[in-house]
N, C-alpha and C positions, 0 to 999 in steps of 0.2 A: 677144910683148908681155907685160913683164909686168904683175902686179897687186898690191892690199894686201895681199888673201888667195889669191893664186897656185893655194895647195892646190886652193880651189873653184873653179879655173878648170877644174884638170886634171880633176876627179872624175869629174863627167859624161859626157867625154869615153871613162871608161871602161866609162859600162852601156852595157849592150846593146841596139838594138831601138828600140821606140818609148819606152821609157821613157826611155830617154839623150837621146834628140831631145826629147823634152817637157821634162826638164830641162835639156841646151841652149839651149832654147827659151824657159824662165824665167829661164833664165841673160844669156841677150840680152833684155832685159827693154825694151820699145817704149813704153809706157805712157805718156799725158799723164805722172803725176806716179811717177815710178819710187821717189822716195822717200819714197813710201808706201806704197807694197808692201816697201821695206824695212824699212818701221816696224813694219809688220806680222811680218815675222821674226824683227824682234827683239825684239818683245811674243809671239812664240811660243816663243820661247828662256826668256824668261820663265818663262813659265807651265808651264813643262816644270821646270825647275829649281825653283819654287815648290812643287807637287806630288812633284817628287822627296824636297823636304826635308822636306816633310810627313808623308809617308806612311813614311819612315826615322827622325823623330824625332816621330812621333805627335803631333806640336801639340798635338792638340786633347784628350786624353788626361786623367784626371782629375787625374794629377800636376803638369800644366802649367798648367790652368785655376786650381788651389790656388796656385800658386809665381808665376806671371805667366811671360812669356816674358823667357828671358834676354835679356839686352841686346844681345848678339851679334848675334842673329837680330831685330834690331826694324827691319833694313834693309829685310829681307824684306818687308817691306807696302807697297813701293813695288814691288816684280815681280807683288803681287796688283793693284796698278793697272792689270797690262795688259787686263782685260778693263773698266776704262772709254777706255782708248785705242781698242780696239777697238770700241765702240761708240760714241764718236766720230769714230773713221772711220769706219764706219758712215752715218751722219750725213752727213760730209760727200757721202761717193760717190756713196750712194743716191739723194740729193736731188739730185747733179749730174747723173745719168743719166735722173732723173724728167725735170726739165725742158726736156732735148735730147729728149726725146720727147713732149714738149707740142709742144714747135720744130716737131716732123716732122707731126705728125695737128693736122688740124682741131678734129676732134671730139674729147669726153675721152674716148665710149665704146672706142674702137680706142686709145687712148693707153694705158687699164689693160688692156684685155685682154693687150696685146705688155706693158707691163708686170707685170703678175701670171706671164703664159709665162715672162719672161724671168726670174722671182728664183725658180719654180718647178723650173724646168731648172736653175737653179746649184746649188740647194739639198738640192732632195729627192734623188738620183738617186745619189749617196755616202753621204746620211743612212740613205736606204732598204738600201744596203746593207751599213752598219755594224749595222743593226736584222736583217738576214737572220743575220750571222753573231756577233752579242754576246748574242740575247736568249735563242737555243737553248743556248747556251754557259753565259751567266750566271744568267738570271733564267727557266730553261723554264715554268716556273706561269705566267707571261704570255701564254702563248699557247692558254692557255682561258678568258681573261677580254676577253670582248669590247669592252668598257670602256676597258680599257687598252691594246688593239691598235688601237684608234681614235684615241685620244689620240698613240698612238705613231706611226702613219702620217700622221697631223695633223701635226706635230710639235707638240704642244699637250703633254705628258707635263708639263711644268713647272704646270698648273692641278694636279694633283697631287702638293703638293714634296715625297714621297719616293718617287716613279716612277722619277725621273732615276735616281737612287743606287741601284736596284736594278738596273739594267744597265750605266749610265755615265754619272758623276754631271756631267759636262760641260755633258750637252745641255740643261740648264737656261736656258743661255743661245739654244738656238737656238728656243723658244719666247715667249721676250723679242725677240728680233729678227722675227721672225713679224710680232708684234703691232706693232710699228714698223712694219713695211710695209706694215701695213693701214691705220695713221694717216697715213702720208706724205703723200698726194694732200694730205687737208685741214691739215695743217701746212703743208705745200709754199704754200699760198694765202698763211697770214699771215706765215712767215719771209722773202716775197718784198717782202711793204707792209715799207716800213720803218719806219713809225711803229707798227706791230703786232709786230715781229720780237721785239726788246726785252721788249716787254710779256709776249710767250711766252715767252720765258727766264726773267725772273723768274718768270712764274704755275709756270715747270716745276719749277725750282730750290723755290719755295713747296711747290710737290704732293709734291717726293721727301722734303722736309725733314718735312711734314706727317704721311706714309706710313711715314716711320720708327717715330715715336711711336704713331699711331693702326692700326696692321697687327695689331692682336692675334697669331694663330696666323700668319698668312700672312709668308710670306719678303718681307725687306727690295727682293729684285732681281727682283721683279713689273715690269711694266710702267710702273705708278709711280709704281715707285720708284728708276725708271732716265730715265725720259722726258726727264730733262733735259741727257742727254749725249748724245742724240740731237740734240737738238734744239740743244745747242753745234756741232754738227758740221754742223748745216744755216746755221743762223748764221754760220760762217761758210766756208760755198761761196758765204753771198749776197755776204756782203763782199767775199770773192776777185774773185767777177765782176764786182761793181763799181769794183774795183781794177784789172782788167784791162781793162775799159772806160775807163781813163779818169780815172775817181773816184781822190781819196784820203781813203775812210770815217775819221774819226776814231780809230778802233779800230783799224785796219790801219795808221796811223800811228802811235799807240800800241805796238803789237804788233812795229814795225819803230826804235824807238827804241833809242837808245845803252842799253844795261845792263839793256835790257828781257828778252832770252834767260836770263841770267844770273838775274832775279829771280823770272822765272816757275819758272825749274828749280829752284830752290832751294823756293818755296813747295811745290812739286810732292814734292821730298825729305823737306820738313819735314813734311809730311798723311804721306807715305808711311812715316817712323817714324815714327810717331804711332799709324799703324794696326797697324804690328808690334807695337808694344810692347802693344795692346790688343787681339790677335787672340785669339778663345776667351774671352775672357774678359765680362762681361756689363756693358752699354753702360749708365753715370751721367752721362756729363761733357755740356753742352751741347751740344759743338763733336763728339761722336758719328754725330748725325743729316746736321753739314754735309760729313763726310771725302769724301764719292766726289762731290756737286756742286762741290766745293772743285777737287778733282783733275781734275775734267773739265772745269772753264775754266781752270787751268793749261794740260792737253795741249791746247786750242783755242787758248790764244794764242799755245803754240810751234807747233803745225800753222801757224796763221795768218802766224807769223812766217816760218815757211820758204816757204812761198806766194808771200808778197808781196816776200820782199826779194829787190834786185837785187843783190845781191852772194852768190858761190856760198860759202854756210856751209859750215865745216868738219863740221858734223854731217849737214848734206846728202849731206855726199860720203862721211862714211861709211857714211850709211843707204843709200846706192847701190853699195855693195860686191857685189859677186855672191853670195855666201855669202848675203847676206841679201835680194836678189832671190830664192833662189831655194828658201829657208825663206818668204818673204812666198807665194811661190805655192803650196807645199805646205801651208799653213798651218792651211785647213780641213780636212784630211786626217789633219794633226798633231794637231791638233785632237778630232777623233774616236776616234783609235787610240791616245794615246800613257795616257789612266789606264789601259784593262784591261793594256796592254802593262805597263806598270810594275808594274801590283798580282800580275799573273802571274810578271813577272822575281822580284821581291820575295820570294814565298811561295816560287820552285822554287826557286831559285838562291841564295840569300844564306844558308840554311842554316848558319852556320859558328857554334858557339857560342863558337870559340877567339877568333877571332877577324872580331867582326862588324862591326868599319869594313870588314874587306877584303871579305867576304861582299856588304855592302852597297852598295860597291864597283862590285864586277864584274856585280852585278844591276842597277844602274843605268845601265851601259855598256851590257849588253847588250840592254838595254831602248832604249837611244838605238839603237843599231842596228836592232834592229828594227822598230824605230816609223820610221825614214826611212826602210827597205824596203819597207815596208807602204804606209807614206805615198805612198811612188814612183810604187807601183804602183796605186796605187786614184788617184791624179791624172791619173796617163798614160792610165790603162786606162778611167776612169768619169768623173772631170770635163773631159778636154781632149776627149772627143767630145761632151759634152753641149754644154760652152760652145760649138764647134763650129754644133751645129744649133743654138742658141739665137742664134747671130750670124744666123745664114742665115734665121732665122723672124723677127728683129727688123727686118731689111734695115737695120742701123745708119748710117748715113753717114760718111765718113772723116774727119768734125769730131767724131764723141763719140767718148771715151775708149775705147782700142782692149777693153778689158776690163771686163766687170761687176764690180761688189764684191762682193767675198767675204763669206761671214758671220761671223757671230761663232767667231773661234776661243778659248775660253777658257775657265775652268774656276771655281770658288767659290774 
């Protein structure tokens, strides 16, 4: 049989072991919504290539902040979006999983407790062990600071924003997603009123816009200063539902209109040069504080679009590519290993003073290698038996989504 992407059918097929079966395995991808998990691959292709150009052409660098960013690169800050898609799926998953598990328990108390197991088990058990082997490697002074090794098996390291970047400046966001899943239960209550839903979008959209301006020292991507792409992503799983109930919510009719894809994508392009061409450089303009609420009800109304229409979109079909099933499943793993992996490639490898396109090159390559190696094997080896017992402790029903959401995979 074949496929778009052929290559990634055979790949698999050639490791070895449980790791080949696990990517197999993501490769036949079951999922209510498969093409979200592809979306996810390809918001991690992203973010991989964002950091690659980064850290090869110093962005941030004091000749670049002086000069502005060429124009070239002002595309570029639409591949930094991928970490508000990411937290708009987020958003949507989370809260679609919450509520199959109100469905199931009477009570709330048994509802959070298998809740809190169940983001625990995805979360911590690959976090924990990118922390066994980055922080002796990178940052060893952290492991006489009690402070900071609390923070760090918390995953709370982001209450201190220059923790992250002393081992791996990624995980910034897996303390922002944290804090999401401890607000979910009481979001979950008013995203579900519809006459309240609304009104939280805007208060969130209000608070990020708010938080940009009034955050003195503290980073813009706090909780929030993020809360409201969450909370696009809970909005709408309710609409979804009520779509598939049945309903035709206004929005989801909106959302499923003639030249509606096309105008959201475009808004979504036009924030995203916008942020390029202002990357590094220090925020005057009004429309500064709105680029990442802007961008995350863009990707909510193409999510929502592909949701709800009955006709099979051609971006659908490409998001369900295998290649990108089975980057969407690796993704948290990607996610964690791939800046030390690059910033390592980078330093040993690109050494070429002759010439350092080609240097830079081959350390980048070799750094995509090993970073889906690594990746491979800490999925296979650490998260498919965690998710494992974490299905077998939730006792799920074969009505909810055969898999948990993933975290955030994504970078600054």
């Amino acid at each position: 049989m074949t496929h778009p992407n052929g290559i990634a059918r055979r790949v698999p097929r050639l490791a070895p072991g449980r790791v080949g079966a696990a990517i197999r395995a993501a490769a036949d991808n079951r999922s209510t919504w498969p093409f979200l998990d592809g979306a996810r691959g390809v918001a991690i292709v992203a973010v991989f290539a964002f950091h690659a150009l980064r850290l090869v052409g110093e962005w941030y660098s004091p000749k670049i902040r002086g000069a502005g960013v060429p124009e070239y690169l002002w595309v570029t800050g639409l591949a930094r979006f991928s970490i508000d898609m990411f937290f708009v799926l987020s958003g949507f998953l989370v809260a679609t999983t919450w509520w199959a598990r109100r469905r199931r328990f009477e009570r709330l108390g048994p509802a959070l407790a298998d809740y809190a197991r169940g983001r625990a088990l995805r979360i911590l058990p690959v976090f924990w062990l990118s922390l066994l082997v980055l922080v002796p490697l990178r940052a060893p002074e952290l492991l006489s600071s009690g402070k900071d090794l609390l923070l760090l098996v918390t995953s709370q390291q982001y209450l201190d924003p220059d923790l992250p970047g002393r081992f791996n400046v990624v995980t910034w966001s897996l303390t922002v997603e944290t804090h999401f899943y401890i607000l979910l239960p009481l979001l979950a209550l008013l995203v579900r009123r519809r006459a309240s839903a609304l009104l939280l979008l805007g208060a969130s959209v209000g608070l990020t816009v708010w938080w940009f301006g009034a955050r003195g020292d503290w980073p813009s991507s706090i909780i929030l200063g993020r809360l409201d792409q969450f909370v696009v992503g809970m909005v709408v799983a309710a609409l979804y539902q009520r779509h598939a109930d049945g309903e035709r919510p206004l929005l989801a009719r909106l959302a499923r209109a003639r030249g509606a894809g096309f105008a959201l994508a475009a808004v979504l392009v036009g924030v995203g040069v916008y942020h390029g061409k202002t990357l590094g450089l220090p925020h005057h303009h009004w429309f500064d504080a709105w680029q990442h609420p802007v961008a995350g009800l863009a990707l909510g109304g193409l999510m929502l679009r592909l949701l709800c229409s009955e006709r099979r979109l051609g971006l659908r079909r490409v998001l369900e590519w295998r290649v990108f099933l089975v980057l969407g499943a690796l993704s948290y793993s990607l996610y964690l290993w791939h800046i030390p992996i690059l910033e390592w490639s980078l330093d040993h490898l690109s050494a070429n003073d002759a010439l350092p396109v080609v240097g830079n090159a081959l350390a980048v390559t070799a750094a995509v290698v090993l970073t889906l190696a690594a990746s491979a094997a800490s999925y296979a080896l650490v998260e498919v038996p965690f998710m494992r017992r974490k299905r077998r402790a939730s006792q799920a029903p074969s009505s909810q989504p055969p898999r948990e959401p993933l975290p955030v995979p994504a970078g600054p």
